[in-house]
N, C-alpha and C positions, 0 to 999 in steps of 0.2 A: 896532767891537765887538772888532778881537784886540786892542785895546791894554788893556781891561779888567781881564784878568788880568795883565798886567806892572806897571799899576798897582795892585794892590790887594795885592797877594803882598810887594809890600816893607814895605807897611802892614800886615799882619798878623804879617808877621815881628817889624818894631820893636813892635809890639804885645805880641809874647811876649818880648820883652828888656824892655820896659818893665813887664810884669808881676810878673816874676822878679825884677827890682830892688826892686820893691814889696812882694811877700812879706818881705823881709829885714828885720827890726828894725833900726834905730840903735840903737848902743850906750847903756848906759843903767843906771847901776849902782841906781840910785832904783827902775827895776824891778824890776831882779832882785830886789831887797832887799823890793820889795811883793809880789812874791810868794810871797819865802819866809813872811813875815809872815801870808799868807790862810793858807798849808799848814798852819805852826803851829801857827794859833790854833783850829783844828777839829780839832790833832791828826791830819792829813791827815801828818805824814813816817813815821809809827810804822810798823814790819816785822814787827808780831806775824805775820800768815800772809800767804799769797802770796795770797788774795783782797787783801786791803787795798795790796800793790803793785798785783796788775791796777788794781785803781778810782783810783788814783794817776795811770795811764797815761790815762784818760779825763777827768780832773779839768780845768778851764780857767787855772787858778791855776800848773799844775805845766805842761800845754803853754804856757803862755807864758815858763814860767822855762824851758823846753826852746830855746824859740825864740831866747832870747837865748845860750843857751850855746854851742850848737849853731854859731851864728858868729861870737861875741865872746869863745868861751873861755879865749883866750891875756888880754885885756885882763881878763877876771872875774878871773883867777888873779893879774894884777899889784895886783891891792885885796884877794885873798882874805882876810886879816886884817879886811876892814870889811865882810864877809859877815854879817847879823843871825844873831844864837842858835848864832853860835862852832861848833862842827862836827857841829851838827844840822842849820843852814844849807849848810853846807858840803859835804855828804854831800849831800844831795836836789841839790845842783852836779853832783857826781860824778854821780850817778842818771842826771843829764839827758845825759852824753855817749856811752850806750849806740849813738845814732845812727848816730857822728863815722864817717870812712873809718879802714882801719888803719893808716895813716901816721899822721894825726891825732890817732887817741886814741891810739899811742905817742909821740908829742911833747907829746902833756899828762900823760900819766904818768909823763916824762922831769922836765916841768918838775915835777909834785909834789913827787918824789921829790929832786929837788933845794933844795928847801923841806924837804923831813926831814931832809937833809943839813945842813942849814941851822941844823936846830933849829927851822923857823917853820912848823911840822904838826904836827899830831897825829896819831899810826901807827895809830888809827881809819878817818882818810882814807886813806889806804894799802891799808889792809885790803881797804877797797870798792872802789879804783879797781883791786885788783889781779883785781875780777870775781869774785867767791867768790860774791856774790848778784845779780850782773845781767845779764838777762833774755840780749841778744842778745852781748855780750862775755864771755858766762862760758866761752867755751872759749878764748879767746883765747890765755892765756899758753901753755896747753896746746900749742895748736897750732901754734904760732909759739914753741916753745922751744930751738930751735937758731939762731935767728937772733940774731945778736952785738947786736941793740940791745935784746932783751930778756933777752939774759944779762946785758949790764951793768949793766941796770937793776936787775935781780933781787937779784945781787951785793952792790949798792949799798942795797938795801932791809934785806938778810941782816946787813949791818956795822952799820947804825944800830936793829935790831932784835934783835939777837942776844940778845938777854933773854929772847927770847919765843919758846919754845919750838914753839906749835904755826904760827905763823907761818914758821918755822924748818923744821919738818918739810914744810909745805906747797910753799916754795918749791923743795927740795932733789927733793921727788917729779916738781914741773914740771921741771928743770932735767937731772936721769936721765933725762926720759924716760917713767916711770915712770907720771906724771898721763895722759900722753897714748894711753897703753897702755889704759890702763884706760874714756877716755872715748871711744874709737876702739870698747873692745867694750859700750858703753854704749850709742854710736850705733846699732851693727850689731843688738843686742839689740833697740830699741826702736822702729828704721826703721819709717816711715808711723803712728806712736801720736802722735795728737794732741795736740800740748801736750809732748809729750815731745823735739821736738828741738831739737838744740844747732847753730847755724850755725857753720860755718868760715869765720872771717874771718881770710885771711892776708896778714900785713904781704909788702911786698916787698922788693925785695933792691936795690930805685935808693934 
């Protein structure tokens, strides 16, 4: 009888490792690509109001395009040019890495942003990856704006858009200071209102 549990505890464990493996999608750009294709075609990517993000978020077409970004983002981003529907596709990509840790989705907005450098973006994707409209990263740059990997980035955003004024103006508010001031007394103002908060997710310093 005591040997029981000694044996069954190491079965349950490989159990939950063999689970966790199984959760994970294989990479798979034919999905991705089918799912952007379901969102599409029902007009399921549209941003008219923020009801139609929520039901986006419950949709099975847009969680499975989540599933693959979420850990095959780096390799979605080496095809992003063979993304269906050009940076309508492309954007519901961006949408799905709301997720990621902030290491993470600062090394994919590194690599974007190096594709605008590039020339091979469109400063549409930019716009969204830099969190102006997504859910759980919209304080992001805000709040992680003294730290040197998203000065750089920012910088680098600021040279290849310098055209564009309100781009322009937004970056320069994050970069003073200034944005974070202000969504710091946003927070305090709206503290415990449903729906109304903004997580801090801060990159670190390793």
């Amino acid at each position: 009888m005591k040997l029981f549990p000694i044996i069954t505890r190491p079965i349950c464990i490989a159990g939950f490792f063999i689970g966790t493996a199984l959760a994970q999608p294989e990479y798979s750009l034919n999905e991705v690509n089918a799912r952007i294709d379901a969102i599409v075609a029902r007009n399921g990517h549209l941003k008219e109001t923020a009801l139609a993000l929520s039901a986006r978020k419950d949709d099975a077409d847009f969680q499975a395009l989540r599933a693959q970004c979420q850990v095959h983002w780096a390799r979605i981003f080496q095809n992003f040019d063979e993304i269906h529907h050009g940076v309508i596709g492309q954007e519901l990509v961006v949408e799905t890495l709301t997720e990621l840790s902030a290491s993470d989705f600062m090394s994919a907005f590194e690599t974007l942003v190096t594709k605008l450098e590039a020339g091979n973006l469109d400063k549409q994707i930019i716009e969204s990856a830099m969190g102006f409209f997504m859910g759980r990263l919209r304080g992001f740059f805000r709040d992680n704006y003294q730290h040197p990997r998203v000065i750089a980035a920012l910088n680098k955003v600021k040279v290849k858009m310098i055209d564009d004024e309100n781009i322009i103006n937004r970056i320069d508010k994050i970069l003073s200071g200034e944005a974070k001031r202000n969504l710091d007394i946003y927070r305090e103002a709206h503290e415990g209102v449903l729906g109304e908060d903004i997580p801090k997710i801060i990159l670190s310093n390793e």
